[in-house]
N, C-alpha and C positions, 0 to 999 in steps of 0.2 A: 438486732432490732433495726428497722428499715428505715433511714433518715425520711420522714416527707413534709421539710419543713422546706418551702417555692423556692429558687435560686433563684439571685437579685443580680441585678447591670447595675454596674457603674457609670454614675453619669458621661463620663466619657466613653462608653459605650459605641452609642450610634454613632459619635462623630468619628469614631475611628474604624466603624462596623461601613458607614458611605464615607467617607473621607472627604477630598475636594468637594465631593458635590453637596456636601454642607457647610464647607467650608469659604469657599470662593462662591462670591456671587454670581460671576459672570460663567461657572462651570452649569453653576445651579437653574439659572437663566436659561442656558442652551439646552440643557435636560429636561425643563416642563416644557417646554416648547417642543423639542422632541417628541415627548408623551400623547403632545395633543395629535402631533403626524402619525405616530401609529393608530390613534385612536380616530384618524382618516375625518379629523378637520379644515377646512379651506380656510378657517380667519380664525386666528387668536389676535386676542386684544389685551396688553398690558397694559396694566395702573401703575407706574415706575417710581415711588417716592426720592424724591431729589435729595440729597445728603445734610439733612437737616432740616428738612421740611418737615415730618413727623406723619406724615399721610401714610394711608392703607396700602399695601400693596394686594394686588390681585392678579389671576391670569383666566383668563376665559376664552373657551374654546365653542365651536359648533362640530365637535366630536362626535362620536355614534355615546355617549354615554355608560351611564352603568345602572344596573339594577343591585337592589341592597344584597341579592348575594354575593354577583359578583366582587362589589365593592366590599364584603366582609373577605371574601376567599384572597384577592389579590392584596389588601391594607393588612389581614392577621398571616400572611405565610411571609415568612424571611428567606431572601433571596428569590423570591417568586419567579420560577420557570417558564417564562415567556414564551417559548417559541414549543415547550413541552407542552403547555396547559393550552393554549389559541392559535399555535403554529408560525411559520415563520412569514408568512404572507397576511398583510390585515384587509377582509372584506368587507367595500365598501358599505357603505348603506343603502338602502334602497335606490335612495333621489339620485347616487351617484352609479348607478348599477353599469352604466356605458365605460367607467373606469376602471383599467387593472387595477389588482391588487395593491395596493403598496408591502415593501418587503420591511416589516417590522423592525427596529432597529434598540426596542428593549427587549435586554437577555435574565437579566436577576434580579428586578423589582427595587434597586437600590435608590432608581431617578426621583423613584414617590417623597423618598428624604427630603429632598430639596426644600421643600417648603418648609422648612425649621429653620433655613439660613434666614428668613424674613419673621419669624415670630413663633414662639411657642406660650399657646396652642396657636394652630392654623384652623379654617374651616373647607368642607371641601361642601358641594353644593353640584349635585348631579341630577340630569334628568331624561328621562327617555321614557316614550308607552306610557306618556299620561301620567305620570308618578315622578314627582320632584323630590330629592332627601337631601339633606344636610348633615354631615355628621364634624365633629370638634374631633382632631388627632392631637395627643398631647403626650410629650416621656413622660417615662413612668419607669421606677424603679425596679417593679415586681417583674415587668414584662418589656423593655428597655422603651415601646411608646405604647399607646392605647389609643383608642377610639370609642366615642358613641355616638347612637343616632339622637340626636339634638329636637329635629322637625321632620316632617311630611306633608307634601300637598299636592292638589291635584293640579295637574297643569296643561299646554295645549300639548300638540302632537311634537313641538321638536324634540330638540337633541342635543345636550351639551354637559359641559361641565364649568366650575368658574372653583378655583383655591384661591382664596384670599387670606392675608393676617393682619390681622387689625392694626400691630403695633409697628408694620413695616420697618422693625429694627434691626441694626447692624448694617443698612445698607453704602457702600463707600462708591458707588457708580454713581456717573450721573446717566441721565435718561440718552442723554447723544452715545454713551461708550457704549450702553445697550445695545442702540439700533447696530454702530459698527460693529458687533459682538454679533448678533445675530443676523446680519447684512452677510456677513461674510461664510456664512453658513449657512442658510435659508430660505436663498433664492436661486437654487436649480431647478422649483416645480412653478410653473407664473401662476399657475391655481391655487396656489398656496399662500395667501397676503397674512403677514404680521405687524398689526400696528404697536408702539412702543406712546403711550398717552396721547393717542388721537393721531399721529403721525405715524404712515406707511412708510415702512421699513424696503428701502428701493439702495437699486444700484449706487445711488447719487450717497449713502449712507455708508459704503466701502469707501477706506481710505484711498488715495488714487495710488501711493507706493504699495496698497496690497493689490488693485483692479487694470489688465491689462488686456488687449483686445489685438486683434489679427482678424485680416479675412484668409481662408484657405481654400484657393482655388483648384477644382473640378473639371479637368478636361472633358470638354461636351456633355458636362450635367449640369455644372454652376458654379455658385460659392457659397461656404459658409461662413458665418459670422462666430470667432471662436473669443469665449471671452473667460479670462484666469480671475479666479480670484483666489488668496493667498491668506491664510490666516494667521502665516510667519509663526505661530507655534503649534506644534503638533496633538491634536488629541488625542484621548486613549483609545479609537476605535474609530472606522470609515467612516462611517454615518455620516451621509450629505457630504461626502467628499468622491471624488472619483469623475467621471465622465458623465454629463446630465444633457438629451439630446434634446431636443426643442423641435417639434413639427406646428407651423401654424399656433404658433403662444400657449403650445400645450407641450407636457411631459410625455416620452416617449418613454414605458417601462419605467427603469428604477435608478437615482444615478450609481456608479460604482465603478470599479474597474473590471467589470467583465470582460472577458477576452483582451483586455489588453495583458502585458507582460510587468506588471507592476506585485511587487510581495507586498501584500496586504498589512506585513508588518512593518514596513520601512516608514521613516520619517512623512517622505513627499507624497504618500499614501492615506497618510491622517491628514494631510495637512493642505492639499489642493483640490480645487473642484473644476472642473471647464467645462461650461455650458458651449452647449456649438447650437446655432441655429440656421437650421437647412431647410426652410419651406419648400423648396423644391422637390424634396421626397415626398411630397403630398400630392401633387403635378405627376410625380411617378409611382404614385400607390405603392411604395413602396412597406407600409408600414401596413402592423395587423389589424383586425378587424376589431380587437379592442384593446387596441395602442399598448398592447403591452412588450412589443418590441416591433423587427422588422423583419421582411422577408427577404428568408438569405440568398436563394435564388436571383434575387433581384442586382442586374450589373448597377444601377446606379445606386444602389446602399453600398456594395461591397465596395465601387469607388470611391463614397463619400468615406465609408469607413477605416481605408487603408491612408489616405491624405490626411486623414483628423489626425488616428494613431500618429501618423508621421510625424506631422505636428507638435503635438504632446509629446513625442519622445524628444525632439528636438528641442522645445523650452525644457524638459526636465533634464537631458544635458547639460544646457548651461547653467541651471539653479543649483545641478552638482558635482561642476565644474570644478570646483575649487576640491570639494570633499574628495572625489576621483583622483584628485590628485594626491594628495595625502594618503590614501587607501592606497596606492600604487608606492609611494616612495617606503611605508611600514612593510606591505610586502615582503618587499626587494631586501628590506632592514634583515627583517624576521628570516628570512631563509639564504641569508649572502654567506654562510657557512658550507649549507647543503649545494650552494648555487657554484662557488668557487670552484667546486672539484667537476663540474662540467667543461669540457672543449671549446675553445672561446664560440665554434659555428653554434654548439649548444646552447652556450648559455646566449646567445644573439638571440635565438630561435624564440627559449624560455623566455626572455624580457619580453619581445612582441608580445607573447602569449597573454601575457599578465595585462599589457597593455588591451589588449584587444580584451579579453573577457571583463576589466574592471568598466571599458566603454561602453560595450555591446550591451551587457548585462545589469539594469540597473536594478534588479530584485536580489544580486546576490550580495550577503555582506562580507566584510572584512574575512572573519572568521573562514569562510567558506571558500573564499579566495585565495585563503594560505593554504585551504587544502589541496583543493586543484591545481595551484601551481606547486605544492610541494610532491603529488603525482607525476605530476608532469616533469619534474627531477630524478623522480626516480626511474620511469620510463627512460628516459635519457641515459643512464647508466645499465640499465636492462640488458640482458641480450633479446631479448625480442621487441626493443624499442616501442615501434609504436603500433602495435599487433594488437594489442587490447582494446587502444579507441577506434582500432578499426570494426572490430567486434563489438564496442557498445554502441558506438554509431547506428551500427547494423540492426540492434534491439528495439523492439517496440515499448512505448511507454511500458507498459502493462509488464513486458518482462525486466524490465526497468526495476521496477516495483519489487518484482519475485527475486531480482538481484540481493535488491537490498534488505529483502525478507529474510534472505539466505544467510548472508554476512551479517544477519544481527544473533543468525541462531546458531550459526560454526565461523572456524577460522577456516582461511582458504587450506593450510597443511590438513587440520582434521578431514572437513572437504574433500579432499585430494584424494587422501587415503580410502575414504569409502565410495568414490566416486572411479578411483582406479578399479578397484576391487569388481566392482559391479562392471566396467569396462569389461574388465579378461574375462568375465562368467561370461557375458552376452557375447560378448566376439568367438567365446570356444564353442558356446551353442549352436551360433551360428553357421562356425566353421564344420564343426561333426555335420551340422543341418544339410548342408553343402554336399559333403561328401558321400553321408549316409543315403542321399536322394539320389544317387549318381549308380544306374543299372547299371552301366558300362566299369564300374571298379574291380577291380578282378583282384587286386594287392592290398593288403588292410592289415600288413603290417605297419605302414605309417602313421595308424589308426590310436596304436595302441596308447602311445605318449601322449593322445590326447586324453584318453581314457583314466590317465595315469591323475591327470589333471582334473576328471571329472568325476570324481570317487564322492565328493558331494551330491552328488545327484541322489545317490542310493540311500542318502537317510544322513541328519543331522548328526551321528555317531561320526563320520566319515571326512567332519569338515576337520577334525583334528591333524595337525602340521608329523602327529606320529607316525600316521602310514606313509611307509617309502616303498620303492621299490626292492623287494628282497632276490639279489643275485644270486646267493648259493641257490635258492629253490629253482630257480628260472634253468640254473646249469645245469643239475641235477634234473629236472625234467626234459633238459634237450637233449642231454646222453642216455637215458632210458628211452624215450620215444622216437630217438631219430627226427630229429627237428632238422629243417633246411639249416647248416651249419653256417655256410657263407653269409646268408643273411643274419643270422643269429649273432654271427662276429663283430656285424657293423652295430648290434645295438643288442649290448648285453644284460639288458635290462628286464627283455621278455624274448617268448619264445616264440619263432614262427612254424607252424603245424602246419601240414597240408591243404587243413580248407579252412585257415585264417590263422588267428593268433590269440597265445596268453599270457596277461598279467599277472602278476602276483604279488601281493601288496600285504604287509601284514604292521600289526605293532604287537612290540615286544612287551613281557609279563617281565615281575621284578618280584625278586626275595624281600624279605623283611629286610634286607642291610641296604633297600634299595638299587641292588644292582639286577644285570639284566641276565633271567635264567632262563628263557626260549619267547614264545611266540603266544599272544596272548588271543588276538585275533589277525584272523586273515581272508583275505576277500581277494578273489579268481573271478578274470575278467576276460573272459573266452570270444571272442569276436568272429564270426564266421563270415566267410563271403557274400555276395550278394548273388541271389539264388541257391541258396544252400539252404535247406529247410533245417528247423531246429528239431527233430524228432527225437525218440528213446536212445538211440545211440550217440548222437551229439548231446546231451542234459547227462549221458553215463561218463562221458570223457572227464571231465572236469571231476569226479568222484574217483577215478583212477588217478586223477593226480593227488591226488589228498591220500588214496591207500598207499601210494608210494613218497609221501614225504614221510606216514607216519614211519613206513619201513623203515628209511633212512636218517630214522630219529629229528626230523626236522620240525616236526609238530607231534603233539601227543592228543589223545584222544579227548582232553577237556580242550583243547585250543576251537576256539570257535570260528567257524569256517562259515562262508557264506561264497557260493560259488554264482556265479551270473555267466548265463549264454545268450550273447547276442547276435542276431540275425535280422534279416530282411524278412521272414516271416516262420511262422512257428506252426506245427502238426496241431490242429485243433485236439487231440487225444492228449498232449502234452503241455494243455496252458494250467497245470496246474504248478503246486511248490512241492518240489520232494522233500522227504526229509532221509536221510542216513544216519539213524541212532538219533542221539540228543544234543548234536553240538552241529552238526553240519545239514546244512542247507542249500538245494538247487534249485535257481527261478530262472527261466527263461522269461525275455524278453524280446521285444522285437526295437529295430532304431526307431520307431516313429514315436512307440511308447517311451524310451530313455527320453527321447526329445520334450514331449507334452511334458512327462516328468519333474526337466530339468527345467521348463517353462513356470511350473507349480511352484517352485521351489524357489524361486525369482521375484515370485509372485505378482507375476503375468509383466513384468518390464521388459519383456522384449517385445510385448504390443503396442506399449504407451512410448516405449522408445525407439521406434520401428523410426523415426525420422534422424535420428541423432548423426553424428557426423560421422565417427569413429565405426558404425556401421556400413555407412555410404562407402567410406574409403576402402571394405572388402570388398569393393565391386559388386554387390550381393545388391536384388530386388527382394528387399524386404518385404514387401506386401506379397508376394509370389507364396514365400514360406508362412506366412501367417493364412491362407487359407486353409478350409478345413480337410482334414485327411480321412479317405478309408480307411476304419480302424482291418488291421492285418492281421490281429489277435481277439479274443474273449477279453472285457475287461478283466483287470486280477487287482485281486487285491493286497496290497503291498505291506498292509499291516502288519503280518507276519514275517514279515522279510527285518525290519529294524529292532534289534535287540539292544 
């Protein structure tokens, strides 16, 4: 039977479902103020009840508002998808249409809590298009809070919102640590005024050990005015922290750490903001047409821009001066094992190293530090020392990426193995490719060992490590046919014939006691000169070696034989597959066809790797071979060739 009696919250619940930000006033403070920025209003005004006073707390905004669906969809979903549901850029309203975007800076709908740290129930009071609603948010056990709509009325054309709680309780701020609370966070955009009970919330409301100022001089553009502000602890996310540019007492774009070199997760990233103001880029048009950043073309942004960073890196420096420090001496701790057994030039080398990336660097952490210099030890003991940063170096982001794509889905040995593998196929390809294109070859017994190697080509049965080269046959065919002896001597593997050469290749058959009682299959690899046509006489020879091994009891008439003739081009009467009885089989071929072949079978990496290195270093023009060829035979069909 199917439980459907409603699952209940625990009043502790939401407070642990939004945490601080119903907890801590001053979290909760910064979060509806927030809210009202993305919802792209210029003036919020706090009702701030004094610690004991017993008064209303309220926040009110001239926001773009809500309409009662909205406000049902966004107040009934938990965790509400911000940037999924409106996107991550909030558009202005009409009156403000000359303004960028602002980049929204609610992700999961948790900030809407906030107002429970001041009273439950709260009321919220929205209005926009003529239509005012007020709805009461309260917990609630069934559904952990609730809402209903309370009133309605008509009203003029603005636009706003106002959360108030009647019983303004639990508050332990006074209204001054508010303004510094939100002073210190809230004035990178000067369009943006927040008063805290009648009192604009201005520079003069940061504390002066969090507010520090610099001019940063512009060779032949100007100066600008660079001012820190410091909120001394770090919060859970950017927002209103990072670089905020100033053209003419306006907002340039968005503040953040764009382009500069700062990790978005580190401390001094949540935790500083620096307003620069450069009116002078306005004198240089440097900025867009609707401010929503600058034009990069332009030499005096790019100077002001590369002075500011400077700047900035240089106060963050010394703010983590001391940290840098410590980061360097655990280091040095953590790996003085691995570090010891380097040469003292090494380990000289290795300290700078750590020094210089913990200074240069100030996105990377601890963690990430030990790894790189624990690389950089091992390089050290290497034999190819420092060959690999020479080659990462060398890498573009992007294969940067596909590195590390790589190494999260193999180890470099697995890697290796199939990465060699793939090497010798494309370099024998290559190499046959070479020689097989080469009119002038008149010798091709050389041919053969490569052949020996490329018994894959002929069909997946063939990639088994069984088939070797079989000597007695090879012998046995050069004392019945008169094979050039002296050559034959130097390489007794195969045979050399008058108008080229054969292999013979087989794997052995096994009794039931598992041992070996002859030949089970065997594949003849007949290579002809170049200009030697393949006609009914050359596709016969290779049949007469197979009547004469069965003579000499070396194969028997179930052994399956598959004989291959290759040439430089083949009798059009002769492109088909013979057969002799029911075990043996003759296909002529031609090289161009083995090649496409053995290209299929690759499946097509010798196009896509037409650049790779271990190619280059056969001296070989790669693209030369990848053009298309006249075909020099009938297409055939190979189906029947793989048993």
């Amino acid at each position: 039977m199917i439980d459907t009696q409603g699952r209940l919250f625990d009043e502790r619940f939401l407070d642990r479902h939004a945490g601080s930000i119903i907890h801590d006033p001053a979290v909760s403070i910064v979060e509806m103020v927030a809210n009202a920025w993305d919802a792209w209003a210029t003036r919020v005004d706090v009702v701030w009840p004094e610690p004991g006073e017993g008064r209303a707390f309220s926040i009110t905004d001239n926001g773009k508002g809500l309409t009662e669906a909205e406000f049902r969809r966004r107040w009934g979903t938990f965790d509400y998808n911000k940037h999924a549901e409106e996107g991550s850029v909030s558009a202005p309203p009409p009156e403000l249409a000359q303004f960028a975007g602002r980049r929204a800076y609610g992700r999961n709908g948790r900030g809407r809590h906030a107002a429970f740290r001041f009273g439950d129930p709260y009321l919220v009071r929205t209005w926009r298009d003529g239509h005012e609603l007020t709805f009461e948010v309260r917990r609630d056990v069934a559904k952990a809070f609730d809402f209903e709509l309370v009133s309605t009325r008509a009203v003029g054309p603005d636009h706003g919102t106002e959360i108030s709680a009647p019983s303004g309780a639990g508050v332990n701020m006074t209204s001054q640590q508010v303004r510094e609370t939100l002073g210190t966070r809230f004035l990178s955009d000067p369009n943006f005024t927040v008063t805290v009970n009648g009192a604009v919330v201005t520079f003069e409301d940061v504390p002066s050990d969090r507010l520090s100022e610099a001019d940063v001089d512009i060779p032949g553009v100007g100066a600008a005015r660079l001012t820190v502000i410091d909120t001394q602890k770090a919060d859970k996310t950017t927002r209103q922290h990072g670089i905020a540019w100033w053209v003419d007492n306006r907002l340039v774009g968005n503040p953040g750490w764009q382009d500069f070199d700062l990790d978005g997760r580190s401390s001094e990233a949540k935790r500083f903001l620096f307003i620069v103001r450069a009116d002078f880029l306005a004198d240089a048009e440097a900025t867009l047409a609707d401010w929503s950043g600058f034009h990069a073309h332009k030499p005096e942004w790019r100077a002001t821009r590369d002075a500011v960073f400077a700047s900035v890196r240089e106060f963050l420096a010394e703010v983590t001066a001391e940290r840098r420090k410590e980061t360097k001496a655990s280091v040095k701790e953590t790996m003085r094992e691995a570090v010891s057994r380097l040469a003292p030039v090494s380990r000289e080398r290795w300290n700078d190293f750590v020094d210089q990336v913990v200074d240069t660097c100030p996105s990377i952490n601890q963690e990430e530090v030990e790894q790189v210099a624990g690389v950089l030890a091992k390089l050290e003991l290497a034999t190819s020392k420092y060959g690999l940063i020479r080659q990462l170096h060398e890498m573009q982001p992007g294969d940067l990426d596909e590195l590390h794509k790589l190494l999260g889905d193999w180890t470099v040995r697995t890697a290796k193995i199939a990465l060699d593998e793939i090497q010798g196929r494309l370099k024998l390809i290559e190499e046959l490719d070479l020689k097989l294109r080469d009119d002038r070859l008149s010798e091709v017994g050389h041919l053969q060992p490569l052949f020996e190697k490329s018994l894959w080509v002929f069909g997946p049965e063939f990639e088994s490590l069984e088939f070797t080269s079989n000597k007695g046959m090879t012998r046995v065919i050069r004392e019945i046919f008169g094979a050039d002896v002296t050559g034959s001597l130097l390489r007794p593997d195969f045979v050399i014939v008058p108008d080229g050469s054969a292999g013979f290749y087989s794997r052995d058959s096994h009794d039931l006691g598992h041992e070996v009682d002859g030949v089970a299959r065997l594949v003849i690899a007949e290579i002809k000169k170049s200009g030697v046509p393949i006609g009914a006489k050359e596709k016969d020879q290779p049949w007469r070696y197979v009547k004469e091994l069965r003579a000499k009891g070396l194969v028997t008439d179930a052994t399956e034989v598959t004989c291959y003739v290759l040439g430089s081009q083949i009798d059009p009467n002769e492109t088909g597959i013979d057969s002799k009885g029911e075990h043996v089989k003759i296909i002529a071929m031609t090289y161009n066809t083995f090649i496409r072949r053995a290209e299929k079978r690759m499946l097509g990496l010798r196009d896509q790797l037409r650049d790779a290195p271990f190619l280059a270093d056969l001296g070989i023009d790669t693209a030369s071979f990848l053009e298309p060829q006249p075909p020099a035979q009938a297409t055939l069909d190979f189906s029947a060739a793989r048993v």
